[in-house]
C-alpha positions in Angstrom: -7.0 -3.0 23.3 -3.5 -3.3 24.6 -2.2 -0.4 26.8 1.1 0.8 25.4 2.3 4.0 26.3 1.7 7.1 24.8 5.0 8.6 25.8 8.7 8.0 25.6 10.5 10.3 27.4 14.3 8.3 26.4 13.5 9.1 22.4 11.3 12.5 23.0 8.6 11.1 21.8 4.7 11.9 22.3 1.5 10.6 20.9 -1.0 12.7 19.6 -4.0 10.1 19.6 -4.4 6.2 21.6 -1.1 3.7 20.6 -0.8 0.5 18.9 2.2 -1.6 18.9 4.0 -0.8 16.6 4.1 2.7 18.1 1.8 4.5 15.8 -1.5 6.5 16.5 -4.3 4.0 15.7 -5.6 7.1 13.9 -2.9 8.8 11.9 -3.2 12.0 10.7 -2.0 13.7 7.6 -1.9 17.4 9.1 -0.6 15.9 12.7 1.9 18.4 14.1 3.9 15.7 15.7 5.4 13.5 17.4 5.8 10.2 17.6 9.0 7.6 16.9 8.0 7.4 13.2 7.4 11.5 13.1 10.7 11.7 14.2 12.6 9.5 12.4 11.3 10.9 9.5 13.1 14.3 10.0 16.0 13.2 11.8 17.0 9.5 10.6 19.3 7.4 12.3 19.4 10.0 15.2 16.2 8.9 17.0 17.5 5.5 17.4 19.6 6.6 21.0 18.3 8.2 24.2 18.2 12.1 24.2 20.6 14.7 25.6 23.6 13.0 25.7 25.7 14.0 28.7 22.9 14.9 30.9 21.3 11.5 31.1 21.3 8.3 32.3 18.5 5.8 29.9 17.1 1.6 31.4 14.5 0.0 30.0 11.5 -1.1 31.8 10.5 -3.8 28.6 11.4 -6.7 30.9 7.9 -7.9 31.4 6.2 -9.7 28.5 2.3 -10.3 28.9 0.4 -12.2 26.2 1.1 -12.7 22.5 2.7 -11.0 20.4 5.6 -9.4 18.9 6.5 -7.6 21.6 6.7 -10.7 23.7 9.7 -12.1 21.4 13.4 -11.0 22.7 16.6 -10.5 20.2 19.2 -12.8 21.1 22.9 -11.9 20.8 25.9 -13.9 20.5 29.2 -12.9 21.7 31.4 -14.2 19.2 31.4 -15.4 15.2 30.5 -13.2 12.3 28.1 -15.5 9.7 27.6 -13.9 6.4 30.6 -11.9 6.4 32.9 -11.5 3.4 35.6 -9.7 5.5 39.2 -11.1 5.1 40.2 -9.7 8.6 36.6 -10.0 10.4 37.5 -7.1 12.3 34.1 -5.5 11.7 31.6 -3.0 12.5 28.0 -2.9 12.6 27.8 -0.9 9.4 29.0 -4.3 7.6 26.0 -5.5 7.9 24.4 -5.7 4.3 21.0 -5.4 4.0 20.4 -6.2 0.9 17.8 -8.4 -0.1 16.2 -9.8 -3.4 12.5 -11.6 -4.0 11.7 -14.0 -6.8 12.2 -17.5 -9.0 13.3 -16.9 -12.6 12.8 -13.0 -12.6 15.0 -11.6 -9.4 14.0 -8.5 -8.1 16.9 -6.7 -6.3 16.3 -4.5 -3.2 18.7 -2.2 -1.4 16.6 -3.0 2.2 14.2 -5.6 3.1 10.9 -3.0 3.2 8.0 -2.4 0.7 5.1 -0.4 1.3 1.6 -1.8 1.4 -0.7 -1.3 -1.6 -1.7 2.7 -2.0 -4.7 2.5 -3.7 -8.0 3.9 -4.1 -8.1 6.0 -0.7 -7.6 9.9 -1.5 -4.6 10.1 0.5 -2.4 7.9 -1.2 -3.5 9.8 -4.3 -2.7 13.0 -2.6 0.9 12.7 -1.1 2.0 10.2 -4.2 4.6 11.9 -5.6 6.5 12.0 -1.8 5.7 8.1 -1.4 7.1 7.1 -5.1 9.7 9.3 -5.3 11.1 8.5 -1.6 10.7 4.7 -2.7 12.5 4.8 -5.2 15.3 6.3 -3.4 16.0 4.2 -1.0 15.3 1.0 -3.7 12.2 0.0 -2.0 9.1 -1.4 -3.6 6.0 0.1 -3.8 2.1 -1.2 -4.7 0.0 0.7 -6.8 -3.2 -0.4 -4.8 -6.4 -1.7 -6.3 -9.6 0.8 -7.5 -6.8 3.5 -8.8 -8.1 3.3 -12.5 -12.0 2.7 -11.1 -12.3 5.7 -9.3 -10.5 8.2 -11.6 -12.6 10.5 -13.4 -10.1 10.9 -16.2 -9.9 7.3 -17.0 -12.2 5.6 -19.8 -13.3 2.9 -20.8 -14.3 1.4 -24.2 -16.6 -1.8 -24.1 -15.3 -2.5 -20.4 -11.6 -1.7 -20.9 -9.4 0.7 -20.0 -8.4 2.9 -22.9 -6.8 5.7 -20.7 -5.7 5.7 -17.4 -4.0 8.9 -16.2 -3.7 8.0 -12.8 -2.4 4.9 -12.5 0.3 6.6 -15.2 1.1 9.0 -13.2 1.6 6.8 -10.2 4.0 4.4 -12.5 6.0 7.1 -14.2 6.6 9.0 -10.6 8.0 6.2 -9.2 10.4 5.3 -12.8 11.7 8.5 -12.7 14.1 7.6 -9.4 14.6 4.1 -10.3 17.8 2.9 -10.5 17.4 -1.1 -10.5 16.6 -1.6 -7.2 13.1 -1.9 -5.7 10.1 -2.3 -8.1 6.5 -1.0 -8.9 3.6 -3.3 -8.1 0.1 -2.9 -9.6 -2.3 -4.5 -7.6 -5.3 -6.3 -9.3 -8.5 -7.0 -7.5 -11.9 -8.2 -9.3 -13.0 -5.1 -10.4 -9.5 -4.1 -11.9 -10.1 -7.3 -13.6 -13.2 -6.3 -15.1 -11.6 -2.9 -16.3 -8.3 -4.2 -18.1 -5.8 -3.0 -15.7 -3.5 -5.7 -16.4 -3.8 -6.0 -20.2 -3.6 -2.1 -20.3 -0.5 -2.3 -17.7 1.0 -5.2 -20.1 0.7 -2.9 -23.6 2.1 0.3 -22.0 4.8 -1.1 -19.7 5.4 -4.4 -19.9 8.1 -6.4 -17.8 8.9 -3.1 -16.1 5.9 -3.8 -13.6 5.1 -6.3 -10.8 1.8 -7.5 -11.1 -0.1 -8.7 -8.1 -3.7 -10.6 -7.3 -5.6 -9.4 -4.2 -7.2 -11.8 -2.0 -7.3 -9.7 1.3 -5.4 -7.5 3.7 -5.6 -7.6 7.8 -7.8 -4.6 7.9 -11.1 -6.1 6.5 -12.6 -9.0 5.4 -15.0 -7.4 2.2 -13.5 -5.0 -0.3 -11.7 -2.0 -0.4 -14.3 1.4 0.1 -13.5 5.0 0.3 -15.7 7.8 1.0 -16.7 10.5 -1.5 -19.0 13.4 -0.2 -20.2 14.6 -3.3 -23.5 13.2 -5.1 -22.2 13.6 -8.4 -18.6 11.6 -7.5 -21.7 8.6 -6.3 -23.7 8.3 -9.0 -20.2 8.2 -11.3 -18.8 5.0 -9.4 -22.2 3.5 -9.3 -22.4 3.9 -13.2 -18.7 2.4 -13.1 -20.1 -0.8 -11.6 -19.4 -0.3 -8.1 -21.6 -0.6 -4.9 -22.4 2.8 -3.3 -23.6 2.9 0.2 -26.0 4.3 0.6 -27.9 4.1 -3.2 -27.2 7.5 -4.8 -30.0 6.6 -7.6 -32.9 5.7 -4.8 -34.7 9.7 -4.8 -34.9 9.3 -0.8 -31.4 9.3 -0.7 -31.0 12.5 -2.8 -33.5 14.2 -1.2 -31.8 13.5 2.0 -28.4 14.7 0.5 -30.1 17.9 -0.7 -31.7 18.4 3.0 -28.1 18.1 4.6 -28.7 14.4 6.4 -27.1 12.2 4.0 -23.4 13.5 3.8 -21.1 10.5 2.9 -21.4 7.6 0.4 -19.2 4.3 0.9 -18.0 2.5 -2.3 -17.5 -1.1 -1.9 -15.4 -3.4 -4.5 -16.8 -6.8 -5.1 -16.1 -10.2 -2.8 -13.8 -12.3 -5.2 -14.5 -15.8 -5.5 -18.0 -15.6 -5.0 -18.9 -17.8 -7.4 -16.8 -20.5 -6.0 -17.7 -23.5 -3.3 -14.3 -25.8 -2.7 -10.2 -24.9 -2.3 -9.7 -26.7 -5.8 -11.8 -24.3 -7.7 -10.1 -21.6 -6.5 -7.1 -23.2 -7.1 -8.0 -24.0 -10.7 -9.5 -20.5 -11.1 -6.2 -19.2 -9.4 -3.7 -21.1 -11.8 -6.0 -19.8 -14.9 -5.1 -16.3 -13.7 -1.9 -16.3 -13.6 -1.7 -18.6 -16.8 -3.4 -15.2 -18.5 -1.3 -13.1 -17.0 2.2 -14.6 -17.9 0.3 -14.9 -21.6 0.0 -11.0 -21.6 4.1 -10.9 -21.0 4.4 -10.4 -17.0 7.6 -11.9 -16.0 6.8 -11.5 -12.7 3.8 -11.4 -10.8 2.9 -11.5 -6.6 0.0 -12.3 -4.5 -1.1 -9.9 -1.9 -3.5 -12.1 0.9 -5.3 -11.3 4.4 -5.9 -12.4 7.5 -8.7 -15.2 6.4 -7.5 -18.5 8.7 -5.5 -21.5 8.2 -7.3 -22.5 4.9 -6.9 -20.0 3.2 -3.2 -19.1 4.3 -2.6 -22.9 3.2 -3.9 -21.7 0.0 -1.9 -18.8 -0.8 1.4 -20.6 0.3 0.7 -23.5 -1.8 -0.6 -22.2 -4.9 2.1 -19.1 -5.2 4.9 -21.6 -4.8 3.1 -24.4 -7.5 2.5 -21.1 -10.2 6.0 -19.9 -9.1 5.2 -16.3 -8.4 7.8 -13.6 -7.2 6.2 -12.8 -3.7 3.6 -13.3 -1.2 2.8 -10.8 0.9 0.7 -12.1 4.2 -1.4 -9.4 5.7 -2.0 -10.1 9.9 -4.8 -8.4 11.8 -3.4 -5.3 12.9 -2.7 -4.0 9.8 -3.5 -0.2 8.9 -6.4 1.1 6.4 -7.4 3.7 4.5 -10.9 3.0 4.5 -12.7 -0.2 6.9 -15.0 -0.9 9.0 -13.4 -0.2 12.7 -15.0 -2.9 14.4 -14.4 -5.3 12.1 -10.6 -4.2 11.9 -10.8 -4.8 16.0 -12.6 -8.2 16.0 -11.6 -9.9 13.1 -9.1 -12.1 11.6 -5.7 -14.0 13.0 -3.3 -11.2 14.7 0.1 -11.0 12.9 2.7 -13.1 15.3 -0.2 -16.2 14.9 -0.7 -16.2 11.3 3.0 -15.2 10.3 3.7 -18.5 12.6 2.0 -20.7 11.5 3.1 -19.4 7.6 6.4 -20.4 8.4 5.6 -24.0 9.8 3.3 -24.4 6.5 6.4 -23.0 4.1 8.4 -25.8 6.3 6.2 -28.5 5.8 6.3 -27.6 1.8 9.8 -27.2 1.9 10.2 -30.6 3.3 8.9 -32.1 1.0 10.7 -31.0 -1.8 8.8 -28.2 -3.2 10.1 -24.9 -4.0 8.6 -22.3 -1.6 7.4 -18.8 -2.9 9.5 -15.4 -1.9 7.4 -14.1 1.4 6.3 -10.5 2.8 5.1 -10.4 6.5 2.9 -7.3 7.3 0.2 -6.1 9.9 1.5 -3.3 11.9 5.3 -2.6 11.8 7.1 0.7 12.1 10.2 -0.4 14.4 13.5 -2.3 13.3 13.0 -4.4 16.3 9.4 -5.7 15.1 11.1 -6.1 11.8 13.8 -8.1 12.8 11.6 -10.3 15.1 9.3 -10.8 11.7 12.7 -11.2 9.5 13.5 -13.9 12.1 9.8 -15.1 12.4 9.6 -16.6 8.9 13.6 -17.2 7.8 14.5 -18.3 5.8 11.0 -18.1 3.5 10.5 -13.7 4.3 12.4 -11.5 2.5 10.8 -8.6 2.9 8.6 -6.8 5.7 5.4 -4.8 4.6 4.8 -1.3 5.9 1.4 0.9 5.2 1.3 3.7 7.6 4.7 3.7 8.9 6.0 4.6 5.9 3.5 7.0 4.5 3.9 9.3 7.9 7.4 10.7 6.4 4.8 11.8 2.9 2.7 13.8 4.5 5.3 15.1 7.0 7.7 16.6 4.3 4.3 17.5 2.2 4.0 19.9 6.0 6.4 21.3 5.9 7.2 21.9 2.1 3.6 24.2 2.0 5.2 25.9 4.6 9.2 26.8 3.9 7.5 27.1 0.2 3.9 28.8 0.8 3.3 29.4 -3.1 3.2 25.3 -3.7 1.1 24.2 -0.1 -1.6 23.6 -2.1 0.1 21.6 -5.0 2.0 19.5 -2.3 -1.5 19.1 -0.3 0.3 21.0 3.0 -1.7 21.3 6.1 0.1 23.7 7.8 0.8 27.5 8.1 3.7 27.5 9.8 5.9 25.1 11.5 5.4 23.3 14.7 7.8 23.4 17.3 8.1 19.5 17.2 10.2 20.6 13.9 11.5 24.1 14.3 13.2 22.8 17.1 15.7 21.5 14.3 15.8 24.6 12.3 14.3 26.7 9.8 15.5 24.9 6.3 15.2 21.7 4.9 18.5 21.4 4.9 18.4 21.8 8.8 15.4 20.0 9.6 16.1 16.9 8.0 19.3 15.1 8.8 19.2 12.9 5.9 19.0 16.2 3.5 22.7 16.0 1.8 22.5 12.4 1.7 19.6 12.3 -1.0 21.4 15.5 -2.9 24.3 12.9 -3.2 21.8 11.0 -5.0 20.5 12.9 -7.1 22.6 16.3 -7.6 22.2 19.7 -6.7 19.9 20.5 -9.6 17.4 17.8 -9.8 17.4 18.3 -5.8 14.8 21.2 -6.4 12.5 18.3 -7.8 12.8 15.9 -5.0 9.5 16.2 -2.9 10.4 16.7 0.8 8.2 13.9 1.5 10.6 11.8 -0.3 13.9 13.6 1.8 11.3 12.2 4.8 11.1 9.0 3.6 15.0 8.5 3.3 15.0 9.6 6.7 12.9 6.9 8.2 15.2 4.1 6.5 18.0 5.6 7.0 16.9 5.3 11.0 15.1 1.7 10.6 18.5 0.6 8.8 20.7 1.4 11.0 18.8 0.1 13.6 18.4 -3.2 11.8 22.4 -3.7 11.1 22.6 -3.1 14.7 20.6 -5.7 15.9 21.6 -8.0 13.3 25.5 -7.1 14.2 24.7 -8.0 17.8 23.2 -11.7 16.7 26.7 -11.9 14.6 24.6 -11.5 11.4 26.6 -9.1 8.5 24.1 -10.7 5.9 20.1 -10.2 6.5 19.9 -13.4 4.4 21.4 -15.3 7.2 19.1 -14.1 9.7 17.4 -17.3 11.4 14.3 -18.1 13.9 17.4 -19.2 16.4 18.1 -15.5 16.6 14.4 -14.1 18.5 13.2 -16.4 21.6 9.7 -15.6 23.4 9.5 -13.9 26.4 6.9 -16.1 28.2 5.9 -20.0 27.9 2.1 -18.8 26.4 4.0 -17.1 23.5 6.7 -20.1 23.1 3.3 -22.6 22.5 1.7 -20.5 20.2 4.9 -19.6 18.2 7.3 -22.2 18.5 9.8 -20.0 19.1 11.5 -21.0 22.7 11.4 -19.5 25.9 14.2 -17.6 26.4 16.0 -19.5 29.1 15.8 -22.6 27.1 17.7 -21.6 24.0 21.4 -23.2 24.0 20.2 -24.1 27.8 21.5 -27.7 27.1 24.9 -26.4 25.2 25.6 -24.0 28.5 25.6 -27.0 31.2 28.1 -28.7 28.5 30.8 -25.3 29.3 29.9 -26.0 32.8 30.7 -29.9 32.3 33.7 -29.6 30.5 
């Protein structure tokens, strides 16, 4: 595991638990009392993007050494003059300029006021839990969302009739939440995987909403190479998903296993979803079996429709370019190793799969080698582990001009279950309908005040939005989440000012170069001394 620090004194920030890169915990906790970048961010916005105490400090980076592969070893270059992708008569401009709006899609646009979506939310109890923060906050700030896969599976209200869905509470919920703040920008996707195939998720989500919803195929994410699990810890909750078709681990129906549950040994059961293609030997079945699925689904009305893939190898990633961009979906989202989890094995989230700058690499030379050729290439999503605008512009950069957006899991579900905090406690009578974990607040947020309105810098912003009355509504999870963009946009439109970028569509690979030779070979991004190394001895020619 890589080393990165715990602490950063410039930005106030502390750790509660071992790092990753991207600057998160590797184990991120609902009730944690604080406070890393992200925890931060989420209260105080574009604040936490400059060094602390102003006027009593002096900040330098020590982030000059690069060691290995990986985003962190890629460097933003700047350019001192030009402004491409402005629209300014007078060009005398400002980083604010800078639009960041993006868009995804072939026939059907879909129209996005910043360039993140959130990973799929699924089946896992927590992204059930702090829902109405993530949806609402989403829809805010015109982000995207996914409705992950299992949601219909695993709820107890749902039923079936013959095998299909006839009533699905949940996922209902989890569409109308987000609807209710919609305003044209961002989108709902429902994820499918085989056993929401089985159930009728998509005809169901095709008779009740139509054209309103994304709907996307699961082949993978970076976390795990088998199916999505959670944990239930109650025998009765085991022997209901076993009887909805699912794999429980271990068998709730064997009597050993109930007698051990009874004695107090056996406290936990895993469901496991099914391994998708199974039944299938060569890429061209898949392919074939791929095209008939999407066939269906544009047949039940979806306009659009995305694919959501893993870390699996170059085959596969092959694969997914190539048959998105023949069967013309909206967007492919490309999971690396690193990526977060609700629910997977840990050593197999530590050992396996390609690591996020590799396979996001070599997607961009495959989407080349497509593009020159003639074909039209499918919309792309980068994720596995990104929480800072520098990561994001590196990624941005990584696979321009194919990536449109950049795919966050935890990063953006810390800002839920903060506001969720501290809602149970400046509201004690509705802790336990906004799942709060707290009694009172910590002094990584009472430092800021005592109100909403004071902790969260972002708080009159969002009341813009949404007015004064309907403000009471607004889940402070939400208020969080508008926070956290509000920080990673500004910090985005900064970098991309200093490259001389007022358009994220112009972004370009020419605007990142590595920061050794390994990471040059393994990227082809250059080393940093040899960008424009040949245009510089021309000035000193002239």
């Amino acid at each position: 595991m890589n080393n990165w620090p715990k602490s950063n004194d410039v930005l106030g920030c502390v750790n509660r638990g071992n790092t990753i890169e991207s600057g998160l915990c590797t184990l991120c906790r609902a009730d944690c009392q604080g406070k890393c970048e992200t925890f931060l961010s989420s209260l105080r916005g574009r604040e936490k993007l400059y060094p602390r105490d102003f006027g009593l400090v002096t900040a330098g980076s020590g982030n000059t050494t690069h060691v290995g592969v990986s985003y962190n070893s890629l460097r933003i270059q700047g350019l001192n003059y030009g402004a491409t992708g402005s629209t300014s008569a007078d060009q005398d401009l400002l980083f604010t300029d800078v639009s960041l709006e993006t868009s995804f899609g072939t026939k059907e646009k879909t129209k996005c006021k910043v360039p993140f979506m959130t990973g799929a939310l699924g089946s896992t109890f927590i992204a059930a839990k702090y829902w109405d923060s993530f949806a609402a906050g989403c829809a805010l700030v015109g982000a995207p969302i996914v409705v992950g896969e299992n949601v219909v599976g695993v709820d107890r209200e749902a039923e079936l009739k013959n095998g299909r869905i006839t009533k699905a509470p949940e996922l209902e919920r989890r569409i109308d939440t987000y609807m209710r703040y919609y305003d044209g920008y961002g989108a709902i996707i429902v994820q499918l995987n085989v056993e929401d195939t089985r159930n009728g998720v998509a005809e169901y989500v095709a008779e009740k909403y139509g054209d309103k919803v994304i709907i996307e195929l699961k082949w993978g994410q970076g976390a795990k190479n088998i199916g999505g699990e959670i944990e239930v810890t109650s025998l009765d909750y085991a022997l209901f998903l076993k009887k909805r078709g699912y794999l429980v681990d271990p068998d709730p129906e064997k009597q050993e296993v109930q007698d051990g549950y009874k004695a107090g040994a056996v406290k936990h059961f895993a469901r496991h979803s099914r391994l998708g293609y199974t039944d299938l030997s060569s890429y061209e079945q898949v392919r074939d079996d791929f095209m008939n699925a999407v066939k269906y689904l544009r047949e039940l009305g979806f306009k659009r429709i995305s694919l959501k893939t893993g870390s699996y190898g170059m085959e596969a990633l092959a694969m997914a370019i190539k048959f998105a961009s023949e069967a013309e979906l909206e967007l492919l989202t490309m999971d690396g190793s690193g990526g977060g989890t609700g629910m997977s094995p840990w050593n197999m989230m530590e050992s396996w799969g390609v690591p996020s700058i590799l396979l996001h690499a070599k997607a961009h030379e495959y989407a080349s080698r497509l593009a020159a050729s003639g074909q039209r290439v499918v919309d792309m999503s980068f994720a596995g582990g990104f929480a800072k605008e520098s990561n994001i512009f590196k990624a941005l950069a990584m696979g321009a001009p194919f990536t449109k957006m950049i795919c966050m899991g935890r990063a953006m579900m810390i800002p839920g279950f903060l506001g969720s905090n501290i809602e149970g406690v400046l509201n004690p009578e509705r802790r336990q309908a906004v799942n709060g974990n707290w009694d009172k607040l910590p002094a990584s947020v009472s430092q800021y005040g005592a109100t909403a309105e004071e902790i969260f810098a972002c708080y009159q912003d969002v009341q813009k939005v949404v007015g004064k009355d309907e403000m009471k509504n607004v889940p402070l999870g939400a208020v969080g989440i508008w926070c956290l963009v509000d920080k990673l946009s500004a910090g985005l439109q900064q970098l991309l000012a200093g490259a001389r970028k007022f358009d994220l569509n112009q972004i370009s690979r020419n605007d990142i170069a590595s920061g050794n030779r390994e990471t040059a070979a393994e990227t082809g991004i250059p080393f940093i001394t040899d960008v424009m190394d040949e245009t510089a001895k021309k000035i000193l020619d002239m």
